[in-house]
N, C-alpha and C positions, 0 to 999 in steps of 0.2 A: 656430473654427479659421480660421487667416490662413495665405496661403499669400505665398511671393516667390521671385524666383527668385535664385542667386548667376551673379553677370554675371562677377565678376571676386575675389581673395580676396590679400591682401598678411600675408608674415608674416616677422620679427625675432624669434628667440629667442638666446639665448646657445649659442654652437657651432651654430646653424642661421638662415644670413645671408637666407633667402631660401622660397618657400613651397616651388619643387623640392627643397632643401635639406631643408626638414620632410616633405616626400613621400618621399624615398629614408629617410630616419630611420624613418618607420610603416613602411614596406615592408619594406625589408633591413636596415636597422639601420646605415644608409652616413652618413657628415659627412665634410665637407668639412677638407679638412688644416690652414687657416687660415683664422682668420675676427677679423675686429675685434675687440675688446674692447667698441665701439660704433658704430654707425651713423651716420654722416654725411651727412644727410638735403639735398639740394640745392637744396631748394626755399628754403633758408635762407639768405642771403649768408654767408661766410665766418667775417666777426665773428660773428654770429649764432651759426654752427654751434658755436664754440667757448663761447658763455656759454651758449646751451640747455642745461639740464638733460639727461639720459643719458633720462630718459620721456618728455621732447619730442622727443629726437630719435629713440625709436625710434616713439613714436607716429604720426612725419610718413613714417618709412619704409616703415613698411605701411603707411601709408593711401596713400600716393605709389603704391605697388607693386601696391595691389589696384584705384587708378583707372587705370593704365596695360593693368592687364591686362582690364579691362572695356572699353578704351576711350572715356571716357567724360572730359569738361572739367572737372578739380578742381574748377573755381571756379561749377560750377554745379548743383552737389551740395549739398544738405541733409546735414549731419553732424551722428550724432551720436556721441561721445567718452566714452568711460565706463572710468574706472579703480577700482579696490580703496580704495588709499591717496594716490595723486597722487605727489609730488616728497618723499620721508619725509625724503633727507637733507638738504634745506632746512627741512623745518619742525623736524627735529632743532636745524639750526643755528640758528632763529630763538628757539626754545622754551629752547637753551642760553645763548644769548647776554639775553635777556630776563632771564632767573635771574641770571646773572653779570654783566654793565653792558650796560643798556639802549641807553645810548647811543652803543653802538659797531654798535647793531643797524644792518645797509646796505639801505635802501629799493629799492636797485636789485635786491638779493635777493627782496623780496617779493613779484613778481609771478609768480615761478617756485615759489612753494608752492601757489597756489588751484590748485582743481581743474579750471576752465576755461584753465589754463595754454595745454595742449595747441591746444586750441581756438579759443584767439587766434593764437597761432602761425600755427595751418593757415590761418584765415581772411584773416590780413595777408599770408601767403605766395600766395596763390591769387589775392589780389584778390576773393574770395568776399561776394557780397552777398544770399544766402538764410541761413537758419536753421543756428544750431550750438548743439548742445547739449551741454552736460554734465553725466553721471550719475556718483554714486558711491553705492553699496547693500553696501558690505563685500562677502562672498560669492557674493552672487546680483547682482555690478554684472553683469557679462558679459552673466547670461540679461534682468535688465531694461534692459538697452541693447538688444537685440533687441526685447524689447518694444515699447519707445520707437520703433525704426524700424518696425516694421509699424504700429505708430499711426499714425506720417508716410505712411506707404502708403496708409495706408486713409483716412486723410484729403488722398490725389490727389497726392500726387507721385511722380512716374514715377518715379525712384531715388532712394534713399538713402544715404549713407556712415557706415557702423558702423566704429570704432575703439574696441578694446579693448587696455589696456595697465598694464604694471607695472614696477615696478625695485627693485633691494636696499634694504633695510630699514637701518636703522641705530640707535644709543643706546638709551636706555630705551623708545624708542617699534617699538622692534624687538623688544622682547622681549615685547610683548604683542599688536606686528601686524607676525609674520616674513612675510618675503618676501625671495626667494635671486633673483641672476639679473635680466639685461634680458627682456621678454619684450614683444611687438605685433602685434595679426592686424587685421586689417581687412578687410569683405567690403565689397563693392557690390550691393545688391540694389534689385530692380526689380519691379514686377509687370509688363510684357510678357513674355508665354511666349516661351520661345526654346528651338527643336531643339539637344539634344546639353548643356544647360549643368542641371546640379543645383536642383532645386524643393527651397524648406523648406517643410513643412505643421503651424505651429506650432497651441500650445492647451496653456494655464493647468490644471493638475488640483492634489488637495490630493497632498500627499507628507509621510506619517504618520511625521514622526522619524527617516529616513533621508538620507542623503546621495545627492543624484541623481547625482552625479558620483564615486561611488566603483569604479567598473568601472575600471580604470584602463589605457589600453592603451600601447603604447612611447612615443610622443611624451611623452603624460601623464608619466609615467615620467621623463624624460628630462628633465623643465623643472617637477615636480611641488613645487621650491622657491618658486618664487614666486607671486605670492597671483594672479595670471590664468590661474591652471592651468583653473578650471572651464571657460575659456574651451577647453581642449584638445580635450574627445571630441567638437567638433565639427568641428572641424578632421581628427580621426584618420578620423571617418566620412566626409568627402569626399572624404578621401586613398584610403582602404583601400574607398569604396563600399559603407560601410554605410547601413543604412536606417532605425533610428531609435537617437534619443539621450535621454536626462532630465538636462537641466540644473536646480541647485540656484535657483529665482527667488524664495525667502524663506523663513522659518523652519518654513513648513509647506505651501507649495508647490512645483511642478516645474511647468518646460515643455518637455512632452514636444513632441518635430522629428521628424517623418516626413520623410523625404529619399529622391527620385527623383532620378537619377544619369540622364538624358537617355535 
């Protein structure tokens, strides 16, 4: 069992710009009358903002969102990054364009399909000269990004930055890995106790053939198209103050989160 606390929590979802935004959605079922179509993340220059993929820019929004609300120096944070599928509608377009004339493929495209896309992003935007990671586990990317950050805890660093993120699926590679919808949460977690802010008390068990994440509550519900949903009933439990979750961490594990609400 590992415990951390949430300093601070950033979140992007489609029709919900912001993490108050996703707290009145669990609560009362409230959204905001207008909201982007995408985020436009400011840690980016301008040109930037505009060639970023829609998963970079919503992954830099939360993670922006949840280091402002922790208070805490982007650029001196350990992150790690962990999405489902990455950037699908560029590997669409490279995967198509490869099939149909190779050499019209654009290199300035490829750097926005890996999965540390995001990653680099953050770390040239911040000026960041510690550790960034990037995880992708299908399903269970969400719960083994937490993983991965309580590892960096337990091996001495005072916080860490957890980015989980997705976006619309597209061509043949959507029909066998759908995902609807932008969606980005991001916590900051620490191990210094602090009065009044939420403790996770994680821990790895087997889970016999079910889906940890099938409880589904409004949020879930609400953004349940795209593939970082598992990432939801953690979010809906900080909002609505509940006390534990089972997220899906592999094909026959969960990590079950005990969570103290201060």
């Amino acid at each position: 069992m590992r415990e951390a606390v949430v300093e601070g929590i950033g979140f992007w979802g489609s029709g919900l710009p912001d993490w108050d935004a996703a707290c009145a959605w669990a609560r009362v079922g409230v959204q905001p009358a207008q909201v982007p179509a995408r985020p436009a993340p400011m840690l980016l220059a301008a040109n930037e903002r505009r060639r970023a993929p829609a998963t970079v820019a919503v992954a830099l929004e939360a993670a922006l969102a949840a280091c402002e609300a922790a208070g805490r120096e982007a650029a001196q944070l350990p992150s790690v990054f962990t999405s489902t599928h990455g950037e699908m509608s560029i590997s669409d377009y490279m995967c198509t364009t490869l099939a149909s004339d190779p050499r019209a493929i654009s290199p300035t495209r490829f750097h926005n399909s890996v999965h540390n896309a995001a990653a680099g992003y953050w770390t040239i935007g911040t000026g960041a000269h510690v550790p960034a990671t990037a995880i992708s586990a299908g399903r269970a990317s969400f719960a083994q990004g937490l993983v991965e950050a309580m590892a960096q805890l337990a091996a001495g660093s005072e916080a860490v930055l957890l980015v989980a993120y997705d976006g619309p699926a597209c061509g043949p590679l959507g029909e066998v890995a759908p995902s609807e919808g932008l969606l980005g949460v991001a916590l900051v977690l620490s191990r210094t106790p602090c009065a009044g802010l939420p403790t996770l008390r994680m821990a790895l068990e087997p889970c016999a053939g079910t889906d940890a994440a099938d409880d589904a509550g409004p949020l879930s519900r609400r953004l349940a198209g795209n593939a970082m949903q598992p990432a939801l009933p953690l979010l809906e439990a900080l909002a609505l103050e509940r006390t534990q979750v089972l997220l899906p961490a592999g094909p026959d594990q969960a990590l079950r989160i005990d969570i103290g609400h201060g």
